[in-house]
C-alpha positions as CSV (number, residue, x, y, z in Angstrom):
1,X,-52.6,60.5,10.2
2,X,-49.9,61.9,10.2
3,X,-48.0,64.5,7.4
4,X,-44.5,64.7,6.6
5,X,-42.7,66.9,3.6
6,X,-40.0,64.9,1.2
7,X,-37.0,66.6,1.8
8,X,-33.9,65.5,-0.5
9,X,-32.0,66.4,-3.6
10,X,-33.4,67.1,-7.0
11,X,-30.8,64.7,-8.1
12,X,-33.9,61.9,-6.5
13,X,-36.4,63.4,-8.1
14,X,-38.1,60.3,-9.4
15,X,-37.2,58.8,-6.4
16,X,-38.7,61.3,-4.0
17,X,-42.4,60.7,-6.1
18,X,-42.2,57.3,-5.7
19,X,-41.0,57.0,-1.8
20,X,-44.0,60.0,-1.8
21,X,-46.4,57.2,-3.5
22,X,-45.2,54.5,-1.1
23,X,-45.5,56.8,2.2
24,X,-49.4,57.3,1.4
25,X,-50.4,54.2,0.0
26,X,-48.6,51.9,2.0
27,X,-47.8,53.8,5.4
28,X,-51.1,55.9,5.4
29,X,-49.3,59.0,6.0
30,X,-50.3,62.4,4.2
31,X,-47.2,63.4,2.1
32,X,-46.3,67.0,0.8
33,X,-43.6,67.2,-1.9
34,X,-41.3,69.5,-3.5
35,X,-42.3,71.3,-6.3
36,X,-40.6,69.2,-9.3
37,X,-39.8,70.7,-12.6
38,X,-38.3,69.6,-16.1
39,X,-34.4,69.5,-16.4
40,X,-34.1,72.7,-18.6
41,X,-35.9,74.9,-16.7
42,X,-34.5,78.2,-16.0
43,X,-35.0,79.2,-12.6
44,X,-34.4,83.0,-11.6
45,X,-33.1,84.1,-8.3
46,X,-36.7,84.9,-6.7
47,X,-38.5,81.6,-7.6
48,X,-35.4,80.0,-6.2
49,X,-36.1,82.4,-2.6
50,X,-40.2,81.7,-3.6
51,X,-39.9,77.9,-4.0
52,X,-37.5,77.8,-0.6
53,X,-39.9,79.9,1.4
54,X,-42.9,77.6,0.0
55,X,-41.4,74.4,1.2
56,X,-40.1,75.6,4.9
57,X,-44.2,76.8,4.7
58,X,-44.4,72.9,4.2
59,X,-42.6,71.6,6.9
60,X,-44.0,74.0,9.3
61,X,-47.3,72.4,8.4
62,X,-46.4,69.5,9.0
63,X,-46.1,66.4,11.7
64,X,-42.0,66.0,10.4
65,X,-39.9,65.4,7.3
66,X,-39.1,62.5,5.6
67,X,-35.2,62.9,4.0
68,X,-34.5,61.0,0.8
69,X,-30.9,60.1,1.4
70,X,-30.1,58.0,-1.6
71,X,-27.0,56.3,-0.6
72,X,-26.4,58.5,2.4
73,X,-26.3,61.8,0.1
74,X,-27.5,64.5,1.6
75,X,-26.4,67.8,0.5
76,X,-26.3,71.0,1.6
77,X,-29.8,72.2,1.5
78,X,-31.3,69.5,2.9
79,X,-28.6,69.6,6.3
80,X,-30.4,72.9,6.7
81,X,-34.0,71.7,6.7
82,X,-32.9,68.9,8.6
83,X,-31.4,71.4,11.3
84,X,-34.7,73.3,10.6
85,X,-36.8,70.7,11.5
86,X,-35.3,69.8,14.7
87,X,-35.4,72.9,16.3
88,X,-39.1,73.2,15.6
89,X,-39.7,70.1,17.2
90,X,-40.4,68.1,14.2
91,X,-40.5,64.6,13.4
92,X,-37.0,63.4,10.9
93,X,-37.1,60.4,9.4
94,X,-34.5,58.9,7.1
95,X,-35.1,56.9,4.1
96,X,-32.0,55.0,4.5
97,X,-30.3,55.0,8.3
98,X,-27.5,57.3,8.7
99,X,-25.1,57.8,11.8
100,X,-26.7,60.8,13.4
């Protein structure tokens, strides 16, 4: 079995847990997420740097990542995971095809 972490924009929040559901139930693979939180909350400086650290952690851990690009978007952040990935050797899968 094999684990990937969702990687995308918070903008896909709902999106990411249900591609998440679909990836284990029907693809058997083991899925870590992002850490998903209401709207309004207020997020300081250091969880931002705590929650970023957390999630490389994740795709370290893992076989890959798995990029929730909703109508190709895929912003800033997620480039950098992406480039992350890649030059650790891991597995990037697209949830819609791009051009790369």
């Amino acid at each position: 079995m094999k684990t990937y972490t969702i990687c995308g924009s918070m903008r896909f929040q709902k999106e990411m847990q249900d591609i998440a559901y679909a990836l284990e139930a029907e693809k058997g693979y083991a899925v870590l997420q992002c850490v998903y939180c209401s709207d309004d909350t207020v997020l300081t400086d250091a969880a931002l740097a705590r929650l970023a650290e957390a999630h490389y952690k994740k795709i370290d851990l893992s076989d890959g990542i798995y990029v929730v690009n909703i109508d190709g978007y895929i912003g800033e952040s997620v480039h950098k995971e992406i480039e992350y990935a890649k030059a650790n050797g891991k597995d990037v899968l697209y949830y819609c095809e791009t051009k790369e």
